[in-house]
N, C-alpha and C positions, 0 to 999 in steps of 0.2 A: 441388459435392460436399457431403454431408450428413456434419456434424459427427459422429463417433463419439464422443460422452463414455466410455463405457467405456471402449475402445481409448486413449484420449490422457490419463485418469485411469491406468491402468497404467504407460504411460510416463513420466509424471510423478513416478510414484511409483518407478518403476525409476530413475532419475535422481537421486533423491533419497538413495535407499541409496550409488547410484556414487559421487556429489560428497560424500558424507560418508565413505564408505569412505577418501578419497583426504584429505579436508580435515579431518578432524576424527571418528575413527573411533568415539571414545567422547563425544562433543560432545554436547549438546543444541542443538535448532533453540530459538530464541530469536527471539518477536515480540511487537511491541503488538500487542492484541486492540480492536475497536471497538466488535466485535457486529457489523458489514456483511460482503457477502459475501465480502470480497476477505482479511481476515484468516482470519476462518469458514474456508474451502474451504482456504486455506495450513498453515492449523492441522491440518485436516480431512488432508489429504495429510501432513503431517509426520508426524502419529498412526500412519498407514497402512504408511509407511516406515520410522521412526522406534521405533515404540511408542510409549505416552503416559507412559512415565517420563522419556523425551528431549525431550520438548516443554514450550515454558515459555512463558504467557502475560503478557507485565508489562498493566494497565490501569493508563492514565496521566490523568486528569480536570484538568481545569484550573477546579480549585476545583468547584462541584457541576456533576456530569454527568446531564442527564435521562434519557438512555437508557442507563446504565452496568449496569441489571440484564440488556438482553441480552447484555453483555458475559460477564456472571457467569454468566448460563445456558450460554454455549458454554463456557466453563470448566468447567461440572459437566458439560454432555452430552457431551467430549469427555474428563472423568478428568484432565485437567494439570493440575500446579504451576501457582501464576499466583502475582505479585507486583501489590499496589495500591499505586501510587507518584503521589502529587498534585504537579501542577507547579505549580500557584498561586503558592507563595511567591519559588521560582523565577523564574517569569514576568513577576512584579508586580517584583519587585527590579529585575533587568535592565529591564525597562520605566521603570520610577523613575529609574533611571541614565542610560536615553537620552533621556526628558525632562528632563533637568538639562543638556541640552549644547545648544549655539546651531544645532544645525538641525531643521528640523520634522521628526519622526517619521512617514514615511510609511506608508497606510494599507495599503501591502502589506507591509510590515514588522512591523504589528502581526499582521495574517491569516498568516506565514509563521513565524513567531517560536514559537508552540506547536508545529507539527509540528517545526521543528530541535529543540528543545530534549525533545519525546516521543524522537527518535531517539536524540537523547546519553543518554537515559536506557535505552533499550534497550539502548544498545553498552555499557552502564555495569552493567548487569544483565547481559549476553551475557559480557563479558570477567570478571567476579567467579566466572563460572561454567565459566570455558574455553569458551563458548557459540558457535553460529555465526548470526547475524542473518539473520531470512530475511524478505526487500523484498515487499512485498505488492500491489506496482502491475500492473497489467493489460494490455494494447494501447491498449484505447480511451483508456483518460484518459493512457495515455504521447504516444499519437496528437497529442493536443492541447495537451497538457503540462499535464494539469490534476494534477499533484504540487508537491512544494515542493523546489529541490534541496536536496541535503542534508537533508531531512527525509526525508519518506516515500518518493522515488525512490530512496532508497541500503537498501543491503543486500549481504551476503555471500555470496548465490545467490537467485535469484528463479525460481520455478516457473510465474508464469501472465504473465510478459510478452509474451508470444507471444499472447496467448487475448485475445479480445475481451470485453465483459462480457457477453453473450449465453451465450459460448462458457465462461467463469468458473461462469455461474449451472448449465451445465447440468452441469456436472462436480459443485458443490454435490449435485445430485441424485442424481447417482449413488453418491457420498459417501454418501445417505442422511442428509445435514444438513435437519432441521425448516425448511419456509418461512420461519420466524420469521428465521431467520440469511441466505437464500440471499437473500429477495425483501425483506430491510429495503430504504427505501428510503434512498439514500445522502444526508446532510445535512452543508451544511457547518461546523457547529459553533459558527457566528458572528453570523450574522443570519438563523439560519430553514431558507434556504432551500434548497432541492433542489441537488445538482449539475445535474440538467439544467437548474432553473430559471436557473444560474450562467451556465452553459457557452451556452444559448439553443435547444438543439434537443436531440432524446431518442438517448441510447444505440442504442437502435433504427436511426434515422436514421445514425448514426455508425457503426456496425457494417457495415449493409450496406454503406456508402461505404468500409471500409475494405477489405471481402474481394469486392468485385464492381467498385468504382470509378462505381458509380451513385447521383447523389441528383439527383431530380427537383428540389429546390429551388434555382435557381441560386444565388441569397441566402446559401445555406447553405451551400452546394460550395464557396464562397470564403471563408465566412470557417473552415469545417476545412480548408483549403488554407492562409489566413492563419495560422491559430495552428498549425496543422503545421510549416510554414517559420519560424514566429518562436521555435519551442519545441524545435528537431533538437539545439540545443547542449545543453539538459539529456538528452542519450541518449550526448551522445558525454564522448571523457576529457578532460580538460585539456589545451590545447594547450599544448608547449614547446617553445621553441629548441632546434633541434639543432646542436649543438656538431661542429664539424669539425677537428679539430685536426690534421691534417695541411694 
């Protein structure tokens, strides 16, 4: 079946009115902005829903950002408030502090440590504001788990977790959102590289596996099969003891 972006931009956007209707009726949606597609098109929908005196962009750099003026462009082409709040000293502190203790600081620890500490800043911007946080993850990198918990996977209503990034980009367009924001290409902020270059195969390839259950590469069917199965517990809640007291 052929994706309707119109039709599922609407509903989105219906959606959006309802859950704030109910959750926060004079609230602003409140997000980090990156400049890639997946804040862009949330932003882009909140505006829609919303108006752009309800939507609030924080830009959060971890000391100099190279690509932070697309960030600032979708700020002016979408008319919101935006807050620019540097985690640097943040980062570097707490960093300093877990080097000064007797175990090794490991390397996903350092990769994961900006995005928590971008969210505490958003919820920290969100709550000063009566705000409601809106999660800007996708299908495809939920698929794989390519989020950080507690970082960028959490939020207070999420509009495009259903939508694969194919399916993200094409709503972008209908938005009427500039290439510039829809077609950035996603980088992970640390050494360079591409998310696909990360992840090992393209979006493309991951999409269709995800809504046909086809990928010609076996190689590759298993290991999105692998990090599918290894990554289900960052979707789900906490498990806890239930208590029976009778």
């Amino acid at each position: 079946m052929e994706f309707d972006a119109l039709k599922v931009k609407n509903e989105i956007v219906s959606w959006i009115k309802d859950w704030f209707s109910i959750n926060g009726n004079t609230s602003p949606a409140v997000l980090g902005i990156s400049g890639g597609k997946d804040s862009s098109v949330v932003a882009a929908l909140c505006v829609e829903a919303l108006g752009k005196d309800r939507v609030v962009g924080v830009l959060m750099p971890n000391g100099k950002q190279h690509d932070i003026d697309v960030s600032k462009a979708l700020i002016e082409h979408l008319g919101i408030k935006s807050y620019e709040i540097n985690i640097e000293a943040a980062y570097n502190g707490l960093m300093g502090e877990l080097q000064k203790q007797s175990f090794e600081v490991s390397n996903q620890t350092v990769v994961n440590l900006p995005p928590r500490l971008r969210m505490s800043t958003v919820y920290a911007v969100s709550q000063s504001l009566n705000g409601r946080v809106a999660n800007t993850c996708n299908l495809s990198e939920d698929w794989v788990g390519y989020s950080t918990r507690y970082g960028d996977s959490v939020g207070d209503f999420s509009p495009l977790s259903r939508l694969t990034v194919a399916e993200v980009k094409a709503i972008g367009r209908v938005l009427g959102l500039p290439s510039m924001f829809v077609d950035k290409v996603p980088i992970d902020g640390l050494c360079g590289k591409t998310d696909e270059d990360n992840l090992g195969f393209s979006y493309e390839t991951l999409d269709k596996y995800i809504r046909t259950g086809v990928c010609e590469d076996k190689a590759i069917k298993e290991k999105i099969d692998r990090m599918h199965k290894n990554s289900l517990f960052k979707l789900e809640l906490m498990p806890v003891f239930e208590y029976n007291p009778e």
